[in-house]
N, C-alpha and C positions, 0 to 999 in steps of 0.2 A: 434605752427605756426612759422615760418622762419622770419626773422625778416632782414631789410636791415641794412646793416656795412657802415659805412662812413669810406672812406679810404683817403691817404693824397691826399691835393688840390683837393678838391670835387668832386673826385669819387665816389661813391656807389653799392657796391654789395649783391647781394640778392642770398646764396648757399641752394638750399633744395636739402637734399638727397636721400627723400620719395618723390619727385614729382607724380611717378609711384609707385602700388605697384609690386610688385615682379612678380607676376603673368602677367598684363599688357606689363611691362617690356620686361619680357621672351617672350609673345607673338607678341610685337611692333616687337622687336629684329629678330623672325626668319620669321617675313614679309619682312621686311627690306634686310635681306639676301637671301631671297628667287625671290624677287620686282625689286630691285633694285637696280642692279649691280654696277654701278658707272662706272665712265673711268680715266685713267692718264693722265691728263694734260700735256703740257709742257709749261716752260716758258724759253725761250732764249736757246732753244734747250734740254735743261736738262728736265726732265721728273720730276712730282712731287714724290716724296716721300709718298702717300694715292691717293687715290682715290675720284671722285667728280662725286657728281647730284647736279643738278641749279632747283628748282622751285618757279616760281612766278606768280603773277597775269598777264591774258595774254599781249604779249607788251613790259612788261616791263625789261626795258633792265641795266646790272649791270657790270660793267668792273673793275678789281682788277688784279697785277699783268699783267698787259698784254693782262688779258683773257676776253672776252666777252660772255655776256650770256644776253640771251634773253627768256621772262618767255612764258611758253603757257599755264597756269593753272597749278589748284592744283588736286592734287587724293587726294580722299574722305578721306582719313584714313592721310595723311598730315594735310589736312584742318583742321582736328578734334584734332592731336596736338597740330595745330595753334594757337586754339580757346582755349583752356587751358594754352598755354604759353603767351596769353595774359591776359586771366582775373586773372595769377598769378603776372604779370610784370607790369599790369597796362599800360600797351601800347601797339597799333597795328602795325602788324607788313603783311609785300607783298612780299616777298621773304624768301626761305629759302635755305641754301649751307648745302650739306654734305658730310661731310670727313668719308673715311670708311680708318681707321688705321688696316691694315690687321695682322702687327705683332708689336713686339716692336722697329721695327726699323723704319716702318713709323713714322712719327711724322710731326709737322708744325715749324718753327722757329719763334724766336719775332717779331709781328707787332703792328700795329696798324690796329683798321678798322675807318678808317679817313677819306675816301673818302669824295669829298665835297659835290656827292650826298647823302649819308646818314644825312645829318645837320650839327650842332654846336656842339649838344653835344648827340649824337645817344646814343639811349639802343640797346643795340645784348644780344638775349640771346639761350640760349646753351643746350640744353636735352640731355645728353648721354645715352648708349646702350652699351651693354658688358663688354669687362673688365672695371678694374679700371686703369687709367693714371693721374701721374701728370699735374694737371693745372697750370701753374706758370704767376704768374703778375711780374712787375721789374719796378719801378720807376724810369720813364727816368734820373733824374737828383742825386738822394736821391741813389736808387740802392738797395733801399728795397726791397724784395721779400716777395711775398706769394705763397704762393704752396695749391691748393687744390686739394685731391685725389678724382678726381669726378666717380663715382661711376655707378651704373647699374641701368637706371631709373630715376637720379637726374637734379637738374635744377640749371645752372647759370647764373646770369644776370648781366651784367654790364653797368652802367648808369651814370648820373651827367657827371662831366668832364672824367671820366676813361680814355677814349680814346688819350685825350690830354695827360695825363702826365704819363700814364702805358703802356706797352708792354706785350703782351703774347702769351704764348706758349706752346704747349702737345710737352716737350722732346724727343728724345729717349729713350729707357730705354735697359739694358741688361739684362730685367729680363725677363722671358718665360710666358710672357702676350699670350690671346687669342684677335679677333677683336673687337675693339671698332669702332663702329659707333657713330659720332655726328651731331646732325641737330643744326645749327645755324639759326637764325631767325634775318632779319634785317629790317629795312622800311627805300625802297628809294624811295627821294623826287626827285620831279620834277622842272624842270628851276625854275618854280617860288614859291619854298618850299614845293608847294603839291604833291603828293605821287601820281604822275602822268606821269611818264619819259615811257610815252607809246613810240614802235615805229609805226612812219606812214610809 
């Protein structure tokens, strides 16, 4: 059983790499590519680097980067990853973003997900699909890294303070990767803390 890491200034991450089995996996994967095409973004005229789909509970509305997104529901076979990425995380989560990394040249650079409607100290957590890509953490002040090669099926979650004092990021890579698709998972809170930020 996968067991949570304490990481410095009270982070904690929880990496399983059996989340799915292989079969599951393989099946989620060519729904996904078949379902749910995704679009390019752009931020300040520049065009993202992957591809993105917003699902959330209806209403609810989530802005990062620039961008706004506003949820109308979940499809039945989202909801039902949901519902496993949380009774493994131990927390509920209302939105989900996904990044479809089509080669090794998409990728995302380091952030943070900080926003002030996700809380104080948000868990996000992460299922990927397809290839394998470096996950890289980097400690804002310290410069530490970790690297995790998250894998076809597996699950990462980051919690406690992470957000505060870590950075991350799925690199570039030059190596002849196939698509990875990843569903992040986040809960956002409303004006007054509850998981409420519907629009009227």
């Amino acid at each position: 059983m996968p067991e949570w890491r304490d990481i410095r200034d009270g982070g904690r991450l929880l990496y399983d790499p059996g989340f799915c089995t292989r079969e599951e996996a393989d099946a989620f994967l060519a729904w996904l590519q078949s379902e749910i095409p995704g679009r390019q973004e752009t931020v300040r005229g520049n065009p993202l680097p992957r591809l993105n789909a917003w699902f959330a509970d209806d209403g609810l509305r989530y802005s990062y980067s620039g961008l706004s997104h506003v949820g109308s529901g979940w499809l039945p076979e989202l909801a039902e990853v949901k519902r496993h990425v949380e009774a493994a995380s131990g927390t509920t989560f209302n939105s989900l973003l996904l990044n479809r990394y089509r080669t090794g040249q998409d990728s995302i650079g380091y952030h943070t997900d900080a926003e002030p409607e996700l809380g104080e100290n948000p868990a996000v957590a992460t299922v990927s699909f397809g290839s394998e890509r470096d996950f890289v953490l980097r400690h804002r002040k310290k410069r530490e890294v970790l690297t995790y090669r998250v894998g076809h099926g597996s699950l990462l979650v980051m919690a406690g303070t992470s957000q505060h004092h870590w950075l991350h990021s799925v690199p570039k890579t030059d190596e002849v990767v196939g698509e990875r698709i990843s569903l992040t998972f986040r809960l956002i809170l409303g004006a007054e803390g509850a998981p409420s930020s519907k629009v009227s």
